[in-house]
C-alpha positions in Angstrom: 0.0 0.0 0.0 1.4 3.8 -1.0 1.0 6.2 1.9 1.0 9.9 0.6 2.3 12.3 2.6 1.7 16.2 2.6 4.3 18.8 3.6 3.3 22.6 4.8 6.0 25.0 3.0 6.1 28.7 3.2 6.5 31.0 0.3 7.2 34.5 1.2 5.6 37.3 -1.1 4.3 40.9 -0.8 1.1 41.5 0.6 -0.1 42.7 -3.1 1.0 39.5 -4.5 -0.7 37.4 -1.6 -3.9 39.3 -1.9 -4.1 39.2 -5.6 -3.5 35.6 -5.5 -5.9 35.2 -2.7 -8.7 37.1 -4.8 -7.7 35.1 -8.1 -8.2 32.0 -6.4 -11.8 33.3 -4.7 -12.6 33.9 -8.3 -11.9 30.3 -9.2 -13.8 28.8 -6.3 -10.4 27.4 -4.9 -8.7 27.8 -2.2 -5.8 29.8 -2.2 -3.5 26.6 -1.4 -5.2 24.4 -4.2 -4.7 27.3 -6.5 -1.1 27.6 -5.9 -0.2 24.0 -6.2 -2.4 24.3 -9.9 0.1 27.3 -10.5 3.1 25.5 -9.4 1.9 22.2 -11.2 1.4 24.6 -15.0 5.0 25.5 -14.5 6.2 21.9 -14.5 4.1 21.1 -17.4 5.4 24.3 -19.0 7.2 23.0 -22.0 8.0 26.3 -23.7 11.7 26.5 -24.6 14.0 28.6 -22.4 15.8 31.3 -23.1 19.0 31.0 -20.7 21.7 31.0 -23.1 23.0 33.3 -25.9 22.9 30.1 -28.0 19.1 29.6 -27.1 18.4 33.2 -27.9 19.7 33.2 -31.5 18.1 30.0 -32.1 14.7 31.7 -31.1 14.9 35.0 -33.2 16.0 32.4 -36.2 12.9 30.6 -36.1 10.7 33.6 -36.2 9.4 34.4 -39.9 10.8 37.5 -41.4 9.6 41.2 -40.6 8.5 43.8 -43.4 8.8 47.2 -42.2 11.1 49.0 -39.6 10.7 48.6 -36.1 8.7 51.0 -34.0 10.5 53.7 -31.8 11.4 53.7 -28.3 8.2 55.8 -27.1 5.6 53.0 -29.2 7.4 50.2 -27.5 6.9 51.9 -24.0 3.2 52.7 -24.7 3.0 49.1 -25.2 4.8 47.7 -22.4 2.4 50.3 -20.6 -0.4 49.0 -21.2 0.3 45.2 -21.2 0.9 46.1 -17.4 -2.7 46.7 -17.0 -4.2 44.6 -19.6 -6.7 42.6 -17.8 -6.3 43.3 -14.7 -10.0 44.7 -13.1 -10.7 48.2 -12.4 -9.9 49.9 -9.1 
């Protein structure tokens, strides 16, 4: 027979991060335990390639197709970051 055993750890994080966990996982009817371990288990199943070396890096930017056009300025690519930060996130 296969006893399974559970283990308490602690993660230490903001009280920002832990509330908008906490309210994430209200959302989803979970608890905020169940929906860490679902977070923690995505990121183990997360196959996407890494992109620790140089090597890796270069291997990436080859395999994307090729760009017509120039690239937009500094000030469009901050606008853009910008608003990624808030995109989806609920109103104050």
């Amino acid at each position: 027979m296969l006893l399974h055993m559970s283990t308490r750890i602690q993660v230490v994080v903001e009280e920002a991060e832990r509330e908008a966990f906490r309210a994430q996982a209200e959302r989803e009817g979970v608890s905020l335990s169940s929906w860490l371990r679902e977070a923690g288990h995505r990121r183990l199943r997360d196959d996407r390639p890494r992109l620790d070396t140089v090597e890796s890096v270069r291997a990436f930017f080859a395999s994307l197709p090729a760009r017509d056009g120039d690239e937009p300025d500094w000030a469009e690519h901050k606008e853009a970051i910008a608003r990624s930060r808030t995109a989806g996130l609920p109103p104050l």
